[in-house]
C-alpha positions in Angstrom: -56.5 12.4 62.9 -57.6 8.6 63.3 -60.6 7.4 64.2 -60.0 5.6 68.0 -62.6 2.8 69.6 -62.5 3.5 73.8 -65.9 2.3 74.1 -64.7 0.0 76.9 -62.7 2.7 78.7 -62.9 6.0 80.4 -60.1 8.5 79.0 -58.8 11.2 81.5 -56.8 13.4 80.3 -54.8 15.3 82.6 -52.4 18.4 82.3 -50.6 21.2 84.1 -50.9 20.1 88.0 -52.8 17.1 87.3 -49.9 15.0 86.2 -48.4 15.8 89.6 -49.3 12.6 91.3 -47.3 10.4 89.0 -44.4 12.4 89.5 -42.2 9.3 90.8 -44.6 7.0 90.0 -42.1 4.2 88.8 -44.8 2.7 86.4 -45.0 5.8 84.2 -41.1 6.1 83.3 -41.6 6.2 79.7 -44.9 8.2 79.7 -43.7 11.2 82.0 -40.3 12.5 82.2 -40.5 15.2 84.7 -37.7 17.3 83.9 -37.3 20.9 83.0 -36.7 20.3 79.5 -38.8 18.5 77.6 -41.6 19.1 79.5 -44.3 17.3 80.6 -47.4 18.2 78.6 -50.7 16.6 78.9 -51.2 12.6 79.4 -53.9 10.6 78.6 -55.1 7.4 80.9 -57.7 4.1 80.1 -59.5 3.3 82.7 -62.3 0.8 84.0 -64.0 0.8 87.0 -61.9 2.9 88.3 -58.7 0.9 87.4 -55.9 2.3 85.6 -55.0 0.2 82.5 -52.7 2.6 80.9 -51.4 6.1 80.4 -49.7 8.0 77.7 -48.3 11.3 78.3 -46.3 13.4 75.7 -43.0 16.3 76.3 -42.6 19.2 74.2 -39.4 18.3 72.9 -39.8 21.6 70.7 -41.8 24.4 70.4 -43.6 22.2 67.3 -42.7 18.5 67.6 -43.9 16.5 71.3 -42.8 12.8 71.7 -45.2 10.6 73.0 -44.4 7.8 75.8 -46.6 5.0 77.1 -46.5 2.7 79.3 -49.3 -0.5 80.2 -49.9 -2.3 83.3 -48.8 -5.6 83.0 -52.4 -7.2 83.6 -53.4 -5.0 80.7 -50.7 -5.9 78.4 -52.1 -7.6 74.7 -55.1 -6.1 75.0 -54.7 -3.0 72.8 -54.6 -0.6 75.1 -51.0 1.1 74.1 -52.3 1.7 71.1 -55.4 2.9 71.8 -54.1 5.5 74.1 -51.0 6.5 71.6 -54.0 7.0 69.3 -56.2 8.9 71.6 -53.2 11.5 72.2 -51.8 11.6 68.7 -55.1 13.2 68.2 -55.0 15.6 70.9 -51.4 17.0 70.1 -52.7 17.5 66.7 -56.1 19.9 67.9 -53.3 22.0 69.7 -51.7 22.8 66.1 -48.4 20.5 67.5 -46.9 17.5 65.8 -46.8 13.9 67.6 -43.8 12.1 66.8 -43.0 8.2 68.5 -39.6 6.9 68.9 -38.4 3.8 69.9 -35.3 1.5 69.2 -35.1 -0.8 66.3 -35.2 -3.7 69.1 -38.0 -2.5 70.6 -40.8 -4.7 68.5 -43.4 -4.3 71.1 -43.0 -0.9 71.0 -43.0 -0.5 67.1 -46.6 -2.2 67.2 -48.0 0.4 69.2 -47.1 2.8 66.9 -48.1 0.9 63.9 -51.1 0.7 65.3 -51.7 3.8 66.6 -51.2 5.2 62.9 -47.6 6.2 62.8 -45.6 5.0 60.1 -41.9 4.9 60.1 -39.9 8.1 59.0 -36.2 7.8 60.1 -33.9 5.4 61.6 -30.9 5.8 63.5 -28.3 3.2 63.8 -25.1 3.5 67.0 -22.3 1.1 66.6 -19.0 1.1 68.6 -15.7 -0.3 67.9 -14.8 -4.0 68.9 -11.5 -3.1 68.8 
């Protein structure tokens, strides 16, 4: 587990029923899914003053492995937060005896910081190509 500053934020973590009210909440498409399978798990959220900054929020996508998603609001982008919230939740999948993974496309550089900072390092890479023809 890493060590995680959120000295300047409240973390809520919510699970179970509390995640219901972002169900359909366009602004959490990558941290929630809301399907059947994977499911939903637990999220974490930065707040201040009562403002949400942030939330992460991880699916079982097996009985051992959950994928974590997160997603910033745009007034709270640059500041840290994805990471510290990737971070925060890595942590917490690992006290239930699960293993946090993070993907993201080989595009996505934004994305690849977060994880970078959040502790992950890389482990695979997938590559799709198509014909021209």
């Amino acid at each position: 587990m890493s060590e995680v500053d959120t000295k300047d934020y409240e973390i809520r973590i919510f699970e179970g029923e509390e995640l219901e009210p972002f169900r359909g909440d366009e602004r959490f498409g990558e941290a929630f899914l809301f399907h059947e399978l994977p499911k939903d798990e637990i999220g974490v959220g930065a707040y201040r003053d009562g403002v949400l900054f942030g939330m992460a929020g991880a699916t079982s996508d097996s009985d051992s492995m959950w994928q974590i998603g997160i997603n910033v609001m745009p007034e709270a982008e640059g500041l840290g937060i994805g990471s510290m919230l990737v971070a925060v939740l890595k942590n917490e999948i690992l006290k239930r005896g699960k293993l946090p993974f993070y993907g993201t496309s080989m595009s996505h550089i934004a994305s690849q910081r977060v994880a970078l900072g959040a502790g992950f390092v890389p482990m695979w890479a997938e590559l799709y190509c198509k014909s021209c023809k």
